[in-house]
C-alpha positions in Angstrom: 0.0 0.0 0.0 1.5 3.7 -0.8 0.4 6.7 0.6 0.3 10.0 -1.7 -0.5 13.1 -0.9 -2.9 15.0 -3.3 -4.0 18.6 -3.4 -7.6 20.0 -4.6 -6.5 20.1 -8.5 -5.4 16.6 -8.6 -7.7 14.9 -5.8 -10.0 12.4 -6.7 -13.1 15.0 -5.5 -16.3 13.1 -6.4 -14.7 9.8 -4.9 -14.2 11.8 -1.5 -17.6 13.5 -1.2 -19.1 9.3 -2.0 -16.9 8.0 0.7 -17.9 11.3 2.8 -21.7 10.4 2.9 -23.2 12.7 5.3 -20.0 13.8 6.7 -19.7 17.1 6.0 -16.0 17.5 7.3 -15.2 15.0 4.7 -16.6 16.4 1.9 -14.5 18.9 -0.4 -16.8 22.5 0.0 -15.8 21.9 4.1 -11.9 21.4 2.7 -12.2 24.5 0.1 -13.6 27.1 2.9 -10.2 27.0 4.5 -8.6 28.8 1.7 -10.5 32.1 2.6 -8.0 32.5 5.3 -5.0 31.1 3.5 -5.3 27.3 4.2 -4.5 24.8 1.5 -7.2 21.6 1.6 -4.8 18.4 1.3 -6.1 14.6 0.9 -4.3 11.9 2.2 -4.9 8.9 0.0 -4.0 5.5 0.7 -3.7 3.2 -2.6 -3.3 -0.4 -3.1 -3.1 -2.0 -6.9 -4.5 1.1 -8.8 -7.5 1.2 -5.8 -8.0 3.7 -3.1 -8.7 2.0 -0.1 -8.9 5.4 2.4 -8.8 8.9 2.3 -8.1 11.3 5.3 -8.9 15.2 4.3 -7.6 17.9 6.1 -6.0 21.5 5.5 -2.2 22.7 5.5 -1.3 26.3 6.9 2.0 27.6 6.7 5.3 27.4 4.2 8.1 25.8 4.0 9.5 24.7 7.3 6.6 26.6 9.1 4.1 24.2 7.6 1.4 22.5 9.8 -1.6 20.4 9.2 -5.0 19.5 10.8 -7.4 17.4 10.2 -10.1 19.6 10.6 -9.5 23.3 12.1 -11.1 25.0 15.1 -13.0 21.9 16.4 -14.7 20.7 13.1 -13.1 17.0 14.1 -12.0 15.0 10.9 -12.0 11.7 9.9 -10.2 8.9 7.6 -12.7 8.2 4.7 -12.4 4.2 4.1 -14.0 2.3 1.3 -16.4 -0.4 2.4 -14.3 -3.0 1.4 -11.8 -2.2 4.0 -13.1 -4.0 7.3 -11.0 -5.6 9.4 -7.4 -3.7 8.8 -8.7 -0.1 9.3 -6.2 1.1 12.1 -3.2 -0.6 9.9 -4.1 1.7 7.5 -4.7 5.2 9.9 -0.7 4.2 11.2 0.1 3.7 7.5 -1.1 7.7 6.9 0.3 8.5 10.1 3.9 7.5 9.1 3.6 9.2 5.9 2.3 12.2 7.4 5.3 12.6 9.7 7.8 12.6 6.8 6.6 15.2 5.1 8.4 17.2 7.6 5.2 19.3 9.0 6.7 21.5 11.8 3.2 20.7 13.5 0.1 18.3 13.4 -3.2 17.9 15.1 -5.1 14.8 14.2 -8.8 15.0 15.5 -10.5 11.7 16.2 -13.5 11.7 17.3 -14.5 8.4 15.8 -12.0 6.3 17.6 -10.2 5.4 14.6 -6.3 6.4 15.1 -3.9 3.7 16.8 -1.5 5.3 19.5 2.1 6.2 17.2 4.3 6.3 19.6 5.8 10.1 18.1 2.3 11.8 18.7 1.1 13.1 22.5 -2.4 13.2 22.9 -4.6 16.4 23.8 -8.0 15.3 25.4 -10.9 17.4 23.3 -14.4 17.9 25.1 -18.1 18.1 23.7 -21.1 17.3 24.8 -23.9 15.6 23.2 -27.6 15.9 23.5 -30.0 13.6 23.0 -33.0 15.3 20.9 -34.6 12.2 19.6 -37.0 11.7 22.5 -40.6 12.9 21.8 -41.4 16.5 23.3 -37.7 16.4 24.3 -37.3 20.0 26.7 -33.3 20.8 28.6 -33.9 19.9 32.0 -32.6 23.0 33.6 -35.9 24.8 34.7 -34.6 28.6 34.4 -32.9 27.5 30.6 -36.8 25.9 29.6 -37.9 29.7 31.6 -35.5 31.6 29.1 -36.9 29.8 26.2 -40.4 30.1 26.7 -40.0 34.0 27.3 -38.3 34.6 24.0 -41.3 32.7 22.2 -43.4 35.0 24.4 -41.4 38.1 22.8 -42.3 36.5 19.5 -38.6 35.7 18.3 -38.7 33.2 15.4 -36.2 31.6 13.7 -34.8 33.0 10.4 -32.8 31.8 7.9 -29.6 33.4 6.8 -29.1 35.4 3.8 -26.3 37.2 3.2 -27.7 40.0 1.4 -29.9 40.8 3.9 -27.8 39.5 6.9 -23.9 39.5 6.1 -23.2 43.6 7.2 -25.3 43.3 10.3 -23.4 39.5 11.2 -20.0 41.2 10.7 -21.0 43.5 13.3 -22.1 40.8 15.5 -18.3 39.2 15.0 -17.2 42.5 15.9 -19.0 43.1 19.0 -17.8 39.3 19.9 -14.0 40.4 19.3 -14.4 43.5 21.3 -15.9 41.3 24.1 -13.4 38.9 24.3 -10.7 41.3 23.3 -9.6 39.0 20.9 -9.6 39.1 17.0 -11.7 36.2 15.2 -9.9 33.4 13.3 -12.7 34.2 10.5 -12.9 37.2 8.0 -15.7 38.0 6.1 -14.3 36.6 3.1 -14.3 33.4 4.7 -17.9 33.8 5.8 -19.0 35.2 2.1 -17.9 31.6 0.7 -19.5 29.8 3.6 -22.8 31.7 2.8 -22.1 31.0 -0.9 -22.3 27.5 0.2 -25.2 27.5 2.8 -27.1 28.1 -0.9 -26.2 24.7 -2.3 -25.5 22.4 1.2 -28.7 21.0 3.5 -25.9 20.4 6.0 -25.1 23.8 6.6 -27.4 25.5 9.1 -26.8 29.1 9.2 -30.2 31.3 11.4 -30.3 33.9 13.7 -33.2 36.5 15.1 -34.0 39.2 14.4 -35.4 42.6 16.8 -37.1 45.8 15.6 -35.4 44.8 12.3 -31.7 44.4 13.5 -29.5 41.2 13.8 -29.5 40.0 17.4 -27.9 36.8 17.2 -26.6 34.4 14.1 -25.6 31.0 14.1 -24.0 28.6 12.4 -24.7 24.7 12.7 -23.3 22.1 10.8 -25.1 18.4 10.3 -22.3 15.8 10.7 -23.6 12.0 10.8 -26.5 11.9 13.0 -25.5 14.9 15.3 -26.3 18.6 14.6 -23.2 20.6 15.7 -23.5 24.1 17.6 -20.5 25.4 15.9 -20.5 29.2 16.0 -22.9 31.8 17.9 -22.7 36.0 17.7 -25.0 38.1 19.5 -25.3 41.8 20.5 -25.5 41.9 24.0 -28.2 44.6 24.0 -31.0 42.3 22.5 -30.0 39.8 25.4 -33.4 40.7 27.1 -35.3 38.6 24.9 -32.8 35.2 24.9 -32.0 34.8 21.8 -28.8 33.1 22.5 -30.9 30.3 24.4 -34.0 30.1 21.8 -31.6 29.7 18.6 -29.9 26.0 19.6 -33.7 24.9 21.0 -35.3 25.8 17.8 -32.7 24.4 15.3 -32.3 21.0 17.9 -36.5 20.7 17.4 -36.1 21.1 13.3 -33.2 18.7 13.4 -35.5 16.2 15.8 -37.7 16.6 13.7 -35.8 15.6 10.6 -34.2 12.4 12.4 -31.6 13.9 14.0 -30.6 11.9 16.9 -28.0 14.5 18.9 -27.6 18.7 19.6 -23.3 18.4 19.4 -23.0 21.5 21.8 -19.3 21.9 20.4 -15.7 21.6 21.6 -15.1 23.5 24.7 -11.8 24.8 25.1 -9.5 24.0 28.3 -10.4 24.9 32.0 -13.5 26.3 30.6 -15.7 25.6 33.4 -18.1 28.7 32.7 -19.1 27.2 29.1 -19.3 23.5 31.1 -21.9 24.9 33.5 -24.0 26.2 30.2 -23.7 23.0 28.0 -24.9 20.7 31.2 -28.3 22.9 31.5 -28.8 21.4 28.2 -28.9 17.9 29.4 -25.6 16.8 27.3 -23.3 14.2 28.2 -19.9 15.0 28.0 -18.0 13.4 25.3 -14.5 12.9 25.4 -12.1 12.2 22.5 -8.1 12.0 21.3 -6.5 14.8 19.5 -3.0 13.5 18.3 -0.6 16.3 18.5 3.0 15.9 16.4 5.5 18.9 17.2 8.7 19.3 15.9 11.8 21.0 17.3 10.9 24.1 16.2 7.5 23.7 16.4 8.0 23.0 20.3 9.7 26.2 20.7 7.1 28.2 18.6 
């Protein structure tokens, strides 16, 4: 078996998006998205007699000696795409792209799996990543915290619906919502609004993209963004302008878009990764009745990526 590593203009695209399914971190448009802020989608292919037997996407940032790779950024876990013919030999083939990986001299590499399907390589530490998962597929399912249910009821009260995204409507007001988030957190967003333009783009043409907010007195209170990936609806990202925060928005958007998914035979809410020592963001996801979830990021570093 060889391992080769292909870029967009020579992958083998419609044989991804097929092994993909309803995996949208697998499929191509969730590789392309990452070049609106300079990454450069990369497919990992593993080939035996003129026959690809797996596939593991995932995006490159960097040059030269500063290169690093993830399969997939910012929490959006990847996977390695087998064939159905490969049954019993799957992690032989995940240490076979692991090997490969590390000689192609990345000076970092982060290696998501939440499917359980990466043997221990005794060069990669592991980083514990946290979601939690809520089961939505019980009828007239409600979060058990009282005061979150209370929250709920009163923005339906204040007659907040849900509304779709459109970006010629909704993309000025959102990228004031991003910037009242960076102000907030005195940080600056990993996303610009090129990279929101394509993902809009695409929100036209993919069901599994889920981008709503609300709206108040004809102004942008909250926005968004859920992706479908297998049988789990993930909470991905969420803006809001803390001035509309009277009427809950923040807490009637995941309810609404969990009862549509339900609906639609969804079986979990994915509440999303949470970062380290966040207890504040633990406290919110457990009103939701989610179980945590607990998975293996492999982590590869270099000498110089150690020291940067």
């Amino acid at each position: 078996m060889n391992v080769n590593r292909c870029e967009l203009s020579d992958a083998p695209l419609d044989l991804i998006d097929r092994l993909a399914g309803n995996y949208f971190f697998g499929s191509t448009d969730f590789a392309r998205l990452w070049q609106a802020i300079g990454g450069k989608p990369v497919f990992w292919l593993v080939e035996e007699a003129g026959r690809v037997l797996a596939i593991l996407p995932g995006v490159e940032f960097g040059i030269g000696i500063f290169r690093r790779f993830q399969s997939m950024p910012d929490g959006c876990y990847g996977q390695v795409l087998f064939d159905s013919t490969v049954a019993n030999d799957r992690l032989a083939v995940t240490k076979l792209i692991l090997t490969r990986i590390l000689s192609e001299g990345y000076m970092k590499v982060f290696l998501n799996d939440y499917h359980n399907m990466i043997s221990k390589e005794p060069r990669f530490g592991i980083e514990k990543c946290l979601t939690h998962l809520v089961d939505i597929s019980t009828p007239n399912w409600q979060p058990p915290d009282s005061k979150l249910r209370q929250q709920i009821h009163k923005a339906e009260n204040e007659g907040v619906t849900l509304q779709s995204f459109h970006a010629a409507k909704h993309l000025d007001q959102f990228m004031n919502l991003v910037k009242l988030h960076e102000r907030r957190r005195a940080t600056q967003s990993n996303y610009t609004r090129p990279f929101f333009e394509l993902l809009a783009e695409l929100t036209n043409q993919d069901s599994r993209i889920r981008w709503v907010g609300c709206e108040v007195d004809g102004k942008l209170a909250e926005s968004s963004i859920f992706f479908r990936e297998g049988n789990s609806i993930i909470h991905w990202q969420m803006f809001y302008d803390e001035t509309f925060s009277h009427f809950q928005p923040t807490k009637f958007v995941p309810f609404a878009v969990a009862k549509q998914a339900a609906a639609n035979g969804i079986k979990y809410l994915n509440l999303g990764a949470s970062p380290p020592d966040a207890e504040g963001a633990e406290l919110y996801k457990s009103k939701w009745g989610g179980t945590p979830y607990s998975y293996n990021c492999f982590v590869y570093k270099n000498l110089l990526g150690r020291l940067l």
